[in-house]
C-alpha atoms as one frame of an Amber mdcrd trajectory, in Angstrom:
protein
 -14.271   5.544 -13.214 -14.950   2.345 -15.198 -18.053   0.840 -15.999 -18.684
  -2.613 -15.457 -22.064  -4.585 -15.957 -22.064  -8.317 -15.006 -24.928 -11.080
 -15.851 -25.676 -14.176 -15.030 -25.264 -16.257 -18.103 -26.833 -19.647 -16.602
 -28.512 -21.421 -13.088 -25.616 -22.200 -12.114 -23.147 -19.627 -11.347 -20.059
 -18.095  -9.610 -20.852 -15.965  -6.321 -19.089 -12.636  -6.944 -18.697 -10.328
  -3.976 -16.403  -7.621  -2.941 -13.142  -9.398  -1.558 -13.035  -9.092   2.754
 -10.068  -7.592   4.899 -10.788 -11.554   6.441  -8.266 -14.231   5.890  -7.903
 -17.180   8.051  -4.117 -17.451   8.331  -4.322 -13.983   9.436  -6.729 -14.627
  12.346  -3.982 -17.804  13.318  -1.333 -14.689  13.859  -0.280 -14.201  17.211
  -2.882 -11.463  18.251  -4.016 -11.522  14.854  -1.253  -9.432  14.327  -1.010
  -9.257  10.599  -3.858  -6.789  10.838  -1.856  -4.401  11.401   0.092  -4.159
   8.234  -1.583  -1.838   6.306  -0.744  -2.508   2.903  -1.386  -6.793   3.015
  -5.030  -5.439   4.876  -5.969  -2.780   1.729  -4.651  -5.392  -0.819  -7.183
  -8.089   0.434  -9.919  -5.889  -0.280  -9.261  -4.956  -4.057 -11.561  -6.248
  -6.679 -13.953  -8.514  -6.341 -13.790 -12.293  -5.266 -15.405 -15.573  -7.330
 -16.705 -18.170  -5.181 -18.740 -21.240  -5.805 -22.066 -21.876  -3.995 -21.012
 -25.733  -3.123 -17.873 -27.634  -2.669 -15.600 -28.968  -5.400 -13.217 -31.921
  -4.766 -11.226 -33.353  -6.903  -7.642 -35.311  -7.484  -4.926 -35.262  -9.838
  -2.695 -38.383 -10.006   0.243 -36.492 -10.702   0.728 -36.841 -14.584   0.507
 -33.983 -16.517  -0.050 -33.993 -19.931  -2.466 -33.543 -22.538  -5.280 -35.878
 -21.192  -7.695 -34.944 -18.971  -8.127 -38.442 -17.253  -5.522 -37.220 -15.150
  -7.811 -34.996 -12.870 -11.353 -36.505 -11.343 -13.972 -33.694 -10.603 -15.360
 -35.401  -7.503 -18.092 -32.823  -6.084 -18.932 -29.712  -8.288 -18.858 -31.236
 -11.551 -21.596 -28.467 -12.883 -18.868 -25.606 -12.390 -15.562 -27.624 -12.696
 -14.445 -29.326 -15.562 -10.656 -31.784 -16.431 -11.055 -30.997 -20.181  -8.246
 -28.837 -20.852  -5.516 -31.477 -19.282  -1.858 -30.778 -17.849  -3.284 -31.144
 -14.188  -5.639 -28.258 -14.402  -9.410 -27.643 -13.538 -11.398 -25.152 -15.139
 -14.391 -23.616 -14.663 -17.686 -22.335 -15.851 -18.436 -19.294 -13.895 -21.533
 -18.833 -15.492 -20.742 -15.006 -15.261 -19.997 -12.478 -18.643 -18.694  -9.009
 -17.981 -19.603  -6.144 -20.034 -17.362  -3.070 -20.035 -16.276   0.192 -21.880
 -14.000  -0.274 -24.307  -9.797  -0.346 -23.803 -10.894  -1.978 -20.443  -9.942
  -5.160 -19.414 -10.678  -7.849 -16.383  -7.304  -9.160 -14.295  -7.981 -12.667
 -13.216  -5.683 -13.415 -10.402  -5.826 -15.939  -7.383  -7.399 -14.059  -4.559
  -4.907 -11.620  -2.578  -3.136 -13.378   0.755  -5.523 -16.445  -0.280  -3.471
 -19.666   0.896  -4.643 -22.740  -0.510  -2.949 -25.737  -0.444  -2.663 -27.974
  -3.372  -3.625 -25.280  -6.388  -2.439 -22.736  -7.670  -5.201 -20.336  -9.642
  -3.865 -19.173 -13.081  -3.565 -15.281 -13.644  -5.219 -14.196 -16.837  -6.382
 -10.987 -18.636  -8.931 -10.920 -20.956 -10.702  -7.626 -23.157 -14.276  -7.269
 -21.990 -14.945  -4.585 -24.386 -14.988  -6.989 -26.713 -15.273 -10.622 -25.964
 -18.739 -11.551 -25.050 -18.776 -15.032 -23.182 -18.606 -16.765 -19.615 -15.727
 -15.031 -17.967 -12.762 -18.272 -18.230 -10.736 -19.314 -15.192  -8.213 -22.155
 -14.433  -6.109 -23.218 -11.969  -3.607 -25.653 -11.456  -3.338 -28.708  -9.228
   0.173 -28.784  -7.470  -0.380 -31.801  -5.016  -0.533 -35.234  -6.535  -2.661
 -38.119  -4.634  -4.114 -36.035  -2.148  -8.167 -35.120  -2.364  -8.560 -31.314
  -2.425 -11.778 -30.129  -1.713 -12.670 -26.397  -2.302 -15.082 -24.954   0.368
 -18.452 -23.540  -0.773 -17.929 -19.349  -0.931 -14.351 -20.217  -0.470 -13.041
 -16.954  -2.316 -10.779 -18.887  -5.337 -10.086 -16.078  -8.081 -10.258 -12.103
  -7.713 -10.981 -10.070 -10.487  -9.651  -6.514 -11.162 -10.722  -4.002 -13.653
  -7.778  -1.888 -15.851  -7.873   0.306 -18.074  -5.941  -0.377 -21.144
């Protein structure tokens, strides 16, 4: 078994919560049929799911390069941030993991989680050792178009391993 400990670094913070068998596209099946694939089902609960409390919009004009002028945080601004360019938000989760060491957090976009116009960044990162705000990204993938985030939409899922 690994041992995790999570705090709350700031006010404002992720939402983390174990992921749901739930997804919408799912419930728009015929019958809701793909509930009854077993393996897609089990894979949508594994790890635990980062949400945000309130909505974040934003749009990328479709250049991508090192400025972050590109991107406009429209709603959210206190947990998503343009600064690190190439059409990508970022956020502060506000969240720092603690855990034994040779273990690691997986950072991945949340299993059978459609969302149109971003694509959240897979990451690993050593939480034996580094001691700060848990990092994720995403990237934008639709140019012109407002894309708004709903508030405890699940956007990143985060898996312990053991390294």
């Amino acid at each position: 078994m690994i041992k995790i400990e999570a705090y709350k670094n700031n006010n404002f913070h992720a939402e983390i919560k174990q992921l749901s068998i739930k997804r919408n596209w799912m419930d728009d099946t015929w019958n809701s049929h793909a509930y009854h694939c077993f393996p897609i089902s089990l894979t949508n609960q594994m790890g635990w799911g980062l949400s945000f409390p309130e909505d974040i919009s934003f749009i990328w004009d479709g250049i991508s390069d090192s400025s972050p002028e590109h991107v406009k945080i429209l709603k959210g601004s206190k947990y998503a941030y343009s600064g690190r360019a190439n059409a990508t938000v970022s956020f502060n989760t506000g969240i720092m993991f603690k855990t034994e060491k040779n273990t690691s957090l997986l950072t991945m976009p949340t299993p059978n989680q459609i969302l149109d116009g971003i694509m959240p960044f897979t990451t690993i990162i050593s939480t034996s050792f580094f001691w700060g705000e848990l990092p994720c990204a995403l990237r934008v993938t639709r140019p012109n178009v407002e894309i708004t985030i709903k508030a405890n939409t699940s956007i990143f899922s985060v898996f312990p391993i053991n390294l």
